[in-house]
C-alpha positions in Angstrom: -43.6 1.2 41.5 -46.2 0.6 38.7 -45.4 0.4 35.1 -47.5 1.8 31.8 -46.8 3.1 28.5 -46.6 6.5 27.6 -46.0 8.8 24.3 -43.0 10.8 24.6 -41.9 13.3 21.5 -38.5 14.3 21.7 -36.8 16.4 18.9 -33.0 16.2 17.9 -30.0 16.7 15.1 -28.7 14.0 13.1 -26.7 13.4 9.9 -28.0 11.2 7.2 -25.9 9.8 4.6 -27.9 9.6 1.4 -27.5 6.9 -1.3 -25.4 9.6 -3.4 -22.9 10.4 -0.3 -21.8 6.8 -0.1 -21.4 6.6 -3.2 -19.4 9.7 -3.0 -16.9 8.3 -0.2 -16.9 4.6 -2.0 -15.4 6.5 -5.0 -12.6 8.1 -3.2 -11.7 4.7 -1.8 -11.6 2.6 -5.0 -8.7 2.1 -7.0 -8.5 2.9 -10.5 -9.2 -0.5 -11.8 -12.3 -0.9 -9.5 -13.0 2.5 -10.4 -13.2 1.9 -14.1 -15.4 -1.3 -13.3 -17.9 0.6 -11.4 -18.1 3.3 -14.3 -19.0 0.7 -16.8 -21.7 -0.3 -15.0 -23.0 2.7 -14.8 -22.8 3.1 -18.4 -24.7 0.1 -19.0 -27.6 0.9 -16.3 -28.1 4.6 -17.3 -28.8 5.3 -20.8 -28.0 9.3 -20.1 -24.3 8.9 -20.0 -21.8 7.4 -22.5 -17.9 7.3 -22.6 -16.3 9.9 -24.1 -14.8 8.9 -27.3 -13.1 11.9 -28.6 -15.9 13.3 -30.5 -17.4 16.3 -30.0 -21.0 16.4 -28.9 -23.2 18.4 -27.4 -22.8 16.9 -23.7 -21.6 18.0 -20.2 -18.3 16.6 -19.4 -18.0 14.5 -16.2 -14.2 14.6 -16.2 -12.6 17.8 -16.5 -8.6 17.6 -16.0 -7.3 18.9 -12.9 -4.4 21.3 -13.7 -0.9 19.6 -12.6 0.6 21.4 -9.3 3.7 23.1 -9.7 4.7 22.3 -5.8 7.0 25.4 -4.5 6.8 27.0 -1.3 2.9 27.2 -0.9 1.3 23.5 -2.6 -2.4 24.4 -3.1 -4.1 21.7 -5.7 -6.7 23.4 -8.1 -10.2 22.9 -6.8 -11.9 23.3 -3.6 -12.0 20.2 -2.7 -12.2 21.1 1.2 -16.1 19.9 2.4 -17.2 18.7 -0.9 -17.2 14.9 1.1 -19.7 16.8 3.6 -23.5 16.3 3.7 -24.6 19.3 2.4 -28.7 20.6 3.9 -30.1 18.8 1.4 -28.6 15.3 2.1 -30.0 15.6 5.5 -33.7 14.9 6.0 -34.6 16.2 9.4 -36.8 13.3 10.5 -34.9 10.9 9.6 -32.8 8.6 11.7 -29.7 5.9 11.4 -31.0 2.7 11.1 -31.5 1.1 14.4 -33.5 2.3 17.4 -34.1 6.0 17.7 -33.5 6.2 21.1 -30.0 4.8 20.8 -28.8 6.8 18.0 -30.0 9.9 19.9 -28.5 8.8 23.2 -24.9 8.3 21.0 -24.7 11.9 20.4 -26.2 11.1 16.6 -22.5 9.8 15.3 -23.0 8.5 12.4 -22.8 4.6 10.9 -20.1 4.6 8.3 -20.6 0.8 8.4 -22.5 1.0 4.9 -19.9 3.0 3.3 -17.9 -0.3 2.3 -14.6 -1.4 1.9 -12.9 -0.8 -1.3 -14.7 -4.2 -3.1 -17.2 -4.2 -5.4 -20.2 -2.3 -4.7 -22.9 -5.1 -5.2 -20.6 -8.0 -3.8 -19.0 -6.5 -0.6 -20.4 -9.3 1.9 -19.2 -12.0 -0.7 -16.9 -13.4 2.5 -16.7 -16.8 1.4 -15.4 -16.5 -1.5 -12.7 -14.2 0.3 -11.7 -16.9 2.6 -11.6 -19.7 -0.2 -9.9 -17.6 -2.9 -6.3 -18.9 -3.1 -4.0 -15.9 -2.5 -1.6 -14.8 -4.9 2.3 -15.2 -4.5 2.7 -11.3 -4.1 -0.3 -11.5 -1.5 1.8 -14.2 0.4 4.3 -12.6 0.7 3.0 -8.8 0.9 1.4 -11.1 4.3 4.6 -12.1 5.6 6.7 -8.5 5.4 3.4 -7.0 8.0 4.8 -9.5 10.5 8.8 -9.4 9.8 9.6 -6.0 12.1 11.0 -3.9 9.5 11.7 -0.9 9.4 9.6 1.9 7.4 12.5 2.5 4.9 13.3 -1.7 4.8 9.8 -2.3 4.0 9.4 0.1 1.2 13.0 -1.6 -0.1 11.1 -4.9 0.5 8.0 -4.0 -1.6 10.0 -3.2 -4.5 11.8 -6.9 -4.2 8.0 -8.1 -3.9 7.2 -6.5 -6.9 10.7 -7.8 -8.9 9.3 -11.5 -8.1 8.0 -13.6 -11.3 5.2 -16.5 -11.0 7.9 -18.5 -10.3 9.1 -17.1 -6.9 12.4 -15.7 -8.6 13.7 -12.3 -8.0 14.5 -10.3 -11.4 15.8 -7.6 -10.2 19.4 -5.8 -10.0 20.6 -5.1 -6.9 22.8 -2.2 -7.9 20.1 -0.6 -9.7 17.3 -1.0 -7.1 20.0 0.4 -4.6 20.6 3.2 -7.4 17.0 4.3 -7.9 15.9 3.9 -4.4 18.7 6.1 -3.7 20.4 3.9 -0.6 23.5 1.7 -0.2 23.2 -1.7 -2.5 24.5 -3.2 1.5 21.0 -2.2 2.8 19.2 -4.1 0.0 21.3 -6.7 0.3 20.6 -7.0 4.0 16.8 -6.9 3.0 16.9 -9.3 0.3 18.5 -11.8 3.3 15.6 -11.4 5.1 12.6 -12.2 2.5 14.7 -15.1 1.5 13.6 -16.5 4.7 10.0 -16.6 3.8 7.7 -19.2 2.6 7.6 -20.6 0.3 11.1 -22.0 1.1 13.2 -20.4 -2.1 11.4 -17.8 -2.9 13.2 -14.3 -4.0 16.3 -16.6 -5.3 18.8 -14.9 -8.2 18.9 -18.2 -10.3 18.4 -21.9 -9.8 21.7 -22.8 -7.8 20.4 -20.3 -5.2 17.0 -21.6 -5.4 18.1 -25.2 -4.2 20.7 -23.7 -1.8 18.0 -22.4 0.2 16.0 -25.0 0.2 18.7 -27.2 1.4 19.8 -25.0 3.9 16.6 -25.1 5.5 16.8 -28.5 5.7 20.0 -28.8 6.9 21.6 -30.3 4.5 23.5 -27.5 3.1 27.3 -29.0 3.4 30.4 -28.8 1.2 29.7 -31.7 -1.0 26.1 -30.5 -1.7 27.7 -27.1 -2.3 29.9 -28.9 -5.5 26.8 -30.2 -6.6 25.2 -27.3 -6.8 28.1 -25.5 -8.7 28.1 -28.6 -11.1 24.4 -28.7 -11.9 25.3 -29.0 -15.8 27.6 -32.1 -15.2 24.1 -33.7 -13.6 21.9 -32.3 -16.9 24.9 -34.6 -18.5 25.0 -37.4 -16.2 28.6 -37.1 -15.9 28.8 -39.2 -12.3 32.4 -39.4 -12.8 33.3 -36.5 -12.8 30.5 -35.1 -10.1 32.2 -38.1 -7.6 35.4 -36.8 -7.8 34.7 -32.7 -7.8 31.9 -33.6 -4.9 34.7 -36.3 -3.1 31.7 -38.8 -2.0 31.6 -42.3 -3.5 28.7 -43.6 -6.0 25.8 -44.3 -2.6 26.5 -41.1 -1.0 26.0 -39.2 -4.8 23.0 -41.2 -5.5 21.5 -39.7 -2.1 22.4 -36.7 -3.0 21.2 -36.3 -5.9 17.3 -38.1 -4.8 17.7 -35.0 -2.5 17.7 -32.4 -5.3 15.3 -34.3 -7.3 13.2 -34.2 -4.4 13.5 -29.6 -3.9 11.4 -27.3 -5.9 12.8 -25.8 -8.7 9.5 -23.4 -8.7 8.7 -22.3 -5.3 6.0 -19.6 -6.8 4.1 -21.7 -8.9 1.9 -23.3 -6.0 0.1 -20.0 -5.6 -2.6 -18.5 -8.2 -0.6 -17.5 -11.6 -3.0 -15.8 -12.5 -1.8 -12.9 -14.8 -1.4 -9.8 -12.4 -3.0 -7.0 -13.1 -0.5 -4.1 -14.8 0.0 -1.5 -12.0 -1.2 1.8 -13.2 -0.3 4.5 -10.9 -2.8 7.5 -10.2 -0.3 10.1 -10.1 2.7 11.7 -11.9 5.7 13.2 -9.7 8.5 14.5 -12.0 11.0 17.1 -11.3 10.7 20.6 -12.5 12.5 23.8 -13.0 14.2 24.7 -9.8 14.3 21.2 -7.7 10.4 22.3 -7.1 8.4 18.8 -7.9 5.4 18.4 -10.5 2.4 16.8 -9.4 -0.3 15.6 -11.9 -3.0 13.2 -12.5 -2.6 10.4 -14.7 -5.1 11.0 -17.2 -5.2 7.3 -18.4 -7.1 6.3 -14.6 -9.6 9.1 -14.7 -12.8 7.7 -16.8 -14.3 9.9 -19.5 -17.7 10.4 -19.4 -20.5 12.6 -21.1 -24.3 12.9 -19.9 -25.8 13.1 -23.4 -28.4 16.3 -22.9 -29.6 16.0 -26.7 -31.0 12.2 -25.8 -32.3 13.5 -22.0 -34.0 16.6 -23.9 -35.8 13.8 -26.7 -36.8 11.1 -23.9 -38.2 13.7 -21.5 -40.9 14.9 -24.2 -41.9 11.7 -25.1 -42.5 10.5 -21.3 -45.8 10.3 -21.1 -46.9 8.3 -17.8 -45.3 9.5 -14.1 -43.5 6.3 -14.1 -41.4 7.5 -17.4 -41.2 11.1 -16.0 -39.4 9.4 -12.6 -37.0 7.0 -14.7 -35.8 9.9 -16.7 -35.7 11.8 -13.5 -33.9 9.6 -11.5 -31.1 8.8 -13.8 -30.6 12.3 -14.9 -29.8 12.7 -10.9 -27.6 9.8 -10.7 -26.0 10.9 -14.0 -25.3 14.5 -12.2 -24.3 13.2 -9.4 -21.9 11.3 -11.1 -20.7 14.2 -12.7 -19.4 15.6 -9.2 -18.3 12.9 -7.3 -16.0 12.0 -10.3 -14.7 15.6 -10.9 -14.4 15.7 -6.5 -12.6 12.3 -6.6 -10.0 13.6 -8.9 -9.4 16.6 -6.9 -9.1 15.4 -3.7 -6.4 13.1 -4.8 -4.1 15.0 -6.6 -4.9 18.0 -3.3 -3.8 14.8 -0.7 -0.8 13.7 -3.6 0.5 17.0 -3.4 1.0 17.5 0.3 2.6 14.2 0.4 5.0 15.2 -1.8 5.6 18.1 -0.5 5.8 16.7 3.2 8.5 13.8 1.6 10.5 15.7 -0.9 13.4 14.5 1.1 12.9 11.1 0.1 12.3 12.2 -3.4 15.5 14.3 -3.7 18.0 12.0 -1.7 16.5 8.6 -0.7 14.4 6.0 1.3 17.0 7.2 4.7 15.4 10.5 4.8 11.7 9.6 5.0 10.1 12.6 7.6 7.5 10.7 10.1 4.2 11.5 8.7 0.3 10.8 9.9 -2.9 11.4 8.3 -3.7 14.1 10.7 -1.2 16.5 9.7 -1.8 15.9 6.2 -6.1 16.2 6.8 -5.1 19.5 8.8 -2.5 20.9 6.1 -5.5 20.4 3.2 -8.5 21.3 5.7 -10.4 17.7 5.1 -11.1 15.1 7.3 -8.2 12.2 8.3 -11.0 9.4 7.3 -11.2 11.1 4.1 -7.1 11.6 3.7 -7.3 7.8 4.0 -9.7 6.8 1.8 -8.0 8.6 -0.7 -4.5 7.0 0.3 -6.0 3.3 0.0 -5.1 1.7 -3.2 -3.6 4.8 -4.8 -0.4 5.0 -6.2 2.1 7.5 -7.1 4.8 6.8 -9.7 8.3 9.2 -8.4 11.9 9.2 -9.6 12.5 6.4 -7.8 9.6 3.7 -8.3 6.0 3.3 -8.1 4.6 3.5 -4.5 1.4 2.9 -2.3 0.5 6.5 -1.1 0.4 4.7 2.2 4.1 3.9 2.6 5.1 7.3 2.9 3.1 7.7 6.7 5.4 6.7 9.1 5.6 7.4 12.7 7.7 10.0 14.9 9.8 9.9 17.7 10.3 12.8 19.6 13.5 14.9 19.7 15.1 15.8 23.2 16.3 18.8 22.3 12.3 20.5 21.3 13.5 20.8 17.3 11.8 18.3 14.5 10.6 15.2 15.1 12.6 12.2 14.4 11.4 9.2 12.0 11.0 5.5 13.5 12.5 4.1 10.2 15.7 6.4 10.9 15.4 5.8 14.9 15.9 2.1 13.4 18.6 2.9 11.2 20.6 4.6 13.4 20.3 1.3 16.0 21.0 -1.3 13.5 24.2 1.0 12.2 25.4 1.2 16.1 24.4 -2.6 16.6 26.7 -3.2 13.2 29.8 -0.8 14.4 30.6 -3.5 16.9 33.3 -5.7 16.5 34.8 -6.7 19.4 33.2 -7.7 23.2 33.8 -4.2 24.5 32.2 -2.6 21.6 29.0 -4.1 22.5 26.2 -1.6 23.7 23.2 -2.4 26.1 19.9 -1.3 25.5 20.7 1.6 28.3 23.9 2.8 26.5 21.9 2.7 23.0 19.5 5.0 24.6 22.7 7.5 26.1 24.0 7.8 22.7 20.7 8.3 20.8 19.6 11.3 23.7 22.7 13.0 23.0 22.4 12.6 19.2 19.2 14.7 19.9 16.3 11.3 19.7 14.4 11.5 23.0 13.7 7.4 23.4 12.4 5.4 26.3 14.8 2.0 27.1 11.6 -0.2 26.5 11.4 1.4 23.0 14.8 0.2 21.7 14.0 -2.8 23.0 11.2 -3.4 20.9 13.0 -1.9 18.0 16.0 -4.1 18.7 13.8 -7.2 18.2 11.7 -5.8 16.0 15.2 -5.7 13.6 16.1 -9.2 14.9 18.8 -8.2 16.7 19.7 -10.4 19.6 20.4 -8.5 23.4 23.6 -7.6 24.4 24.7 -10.9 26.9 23.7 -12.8 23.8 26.0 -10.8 21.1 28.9 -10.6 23.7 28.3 -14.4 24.0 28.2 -15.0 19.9 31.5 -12.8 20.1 33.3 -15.2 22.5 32.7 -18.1 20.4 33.7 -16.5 17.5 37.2 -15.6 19.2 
């Protein structure tokens, strides 16, 4: 079979995505720090637009104020904020192509490469990946690492992130536990429970109440945690005095055993947080307002402090565009009175979409809202993208780095997805988080041998509780909550006896 070359002309459909529709979607995706950042630089590269001071001049608002949603019955956010992330004819350039071979994009049915849409970074520095793998992580970034891998629970975590959040530079918790328990709206047992379990993370310490617990975890790790180190500890001011008298006789060890002792506590770090970056965090600003209204219906608005303010001056474009005399002028002037537009909408569309996506959340979660973290509803980006009539890549653009300040704390618009177990009885889905709660609280209810329930029985009582759950899936809850099998909790219960 010989081979040659030949011309072939093939004609097909493709979307482009313009300079101005990334831009578009990496708006939607940056938080409002980020967000702020990227507007200043703006203001500094085009001389068409300027922050709005307060002053009244003759210029086109970029950011007109969403009206707050009154969420009843029906939640529809002002603004049609439905397809505005879609190319529209004119972002589309018929000959044009994805970068890439032709032939290849065709065959792929013309999808198109989000790729250069970005993460959530910095527009100009978003391959900077060594400095992201030699930046030394922050003590809430530690520790935000290790609660992905402990197995909690949806509602646990969310209990978790708020301890995260009560932890100063110095790895110290300064938080209540009554009141956290109080505002999250859940038994002060279940944070406790919680707390227990980030107190086993690194660094060894960390999320202590005071210095005495500080060391006692530290020691306990190390084993060394015994009755006479336990006196120490409760004596810690009799050591500032260097009253070894006194600390021999309440700890009951002689002078060689105390001096050991205490080169052990000498030796423990009074600071477990301050070996990470202390730099000064950030104040978390959230993005959107949920208080309660008349009614027990839920008020949804923007915070107007995150949205940036900013005028295209038309008086300075009008002056500039007579005195442009060459075609290079005439396209500068152009060009940023474009960008300056397009600025204009993407802003105004940013700040739509979120509080439209904010306000199905709520209204999806008022259950949480109105009685606690125990009766979070599964949720999914799809049935919030179908609720609003957008797209579930653009539901979770919006979701990333956004928060939402409720009744009961600040919150990642993330947290309140969780996922669904099936009911065996054809009525509303159940949520994992309360699938897990309901285990750990019959795993708890046990307290004696016979008490004990196998993975099979656990499944019995949850299908006639109406939760339709395969074996294999309580199992992997079950370790999931650190919960040891059945042989091994009848064994731990014969000892105990």
């Amino acid at each position: 079979m010989a081979l040659g070359h030949r011309l072939e002309l093939r004609q097909g459909q493709g979307l482009v995505i313009t300079p101005q529709l990334q831009q578009a979607i990496k708006l939607l995706q940056l938080s409002n720090i980020e967000l702020d950042a990227f507007v200043e630089a703006e203001l500094e590269r085009n001389p068409l637009l300027q922050r709005d001071e307060g002053e009244s001049e003759p210029a086109t608002e970029i950011d007109r104020e969403p009206a707050a949603s009154d969420l009843g019955v029906d939640i529809v956010a002002e603004g049609s904020a439905n397809h505005e992330m879609d190319a529209t004819p004119d972002d589309v350039s018929p000959g044009e192509r994805a970068s890439g071979d032709g032939e290849q994009a065709q065959e792929a049915g013309g999808q198109i490469d989000w790729s250069r849409a970005g993460g959530g970074g910095s527009f100009e520095h978003d391959g900077d990946y060594e400095g992201a793998l030699t930046a030394v992580p922050t003590l809430s970034e530690h520790l935000n690492g290790q609660l992905a891998q402990a197995g909690l629970s949806a509602s646990e975590q969310m209990i978790a992130g708020v301890l995260i959040d009560g932890v100063d530079e110095g790895g110290y918790l300064r938080l209540d536990l009554a009141d956290t328990a109080e505002r999250l709206g859940c038994a002060q047992t279940l944070v406790e429970s919680v707390l227990t379990v980030l107190q086993g993370f690194e660094p060894t310490g960390v999320f202590a109440r005071d210095v005495r617990e500080c060391l006692a975890l530290q020691l306990k790790d190390q084993n060394r945690y015994d009755p006479a180190m336990a006196a120490l500890l409760d004596n810690l001011d009799m050591l500032a005095r260097r009253d070894m008298n006194s600390l021999r006789r309440v700890c009951g060890v002689d002078d060689e055993d105390l001096r050991e002792m205490i080169a052990e506590i000498r030796a423990l770090t009074p600071r477990p947080g301050a070996a990470f970056n202390s730099d000064t965090a950030e104040t978390l600003v959230p993005d959107v307002h949920v208080r309660e209204g008349l009614g027990g219906m839920w008020h949804v608005e923007l915070n107007t402090d995150t949205l940036p303010r900013v005028l295209v001056d038309q008086r300075y474009h009008a002056r500039v565009s007579k005195g442009a005399r060459t075609d290079q002028e005439k396209t500068f002037v152009s060009d940023c009175m474009a960008t300056a537009n397009w600025l204009v909408k993407s802003l105004d569309q940013r700040a739509k979409t979120i509080l439209k996506v904010s306000s199905e959340i709520v209204r999806q979660q008022d259950g949480f809202l109105a009685y606690g973290v125990e009766h979070l509803r599964p949720l999914n980006l799809k049935t919030v993208a179908d609720a609003i009539g957008m797209h579930e890549s653009t539901v979770s653009r919006v979701t990333s780095n956004k928060y939402i300040a409720t009744p009961r704390g600040v919150f990642e618009l993330k947290f309140f997805f969780t996922s669904a177990i099936q009911s065996s009885e054809g009525g509303e889905a159940h949520s994992a988080a309360s699938v897990r709660h309901k285990i750990k609280g019959l795993v708890d209810a046990e307290k004696v041998e016979k008490d004990v329930h196998s993975d099979d029985a656990i499944v019995e009582i949850l299908k006639a509780a109406g939760v339709d759950i395969a074996r294999r899936t309580v199992a992997k809850y079950r370790e999931a909550l650190r919960i040891p099998s059945s042989v091994e909790r009848r064994r731990l219960m014969k000892e105990a006896c």
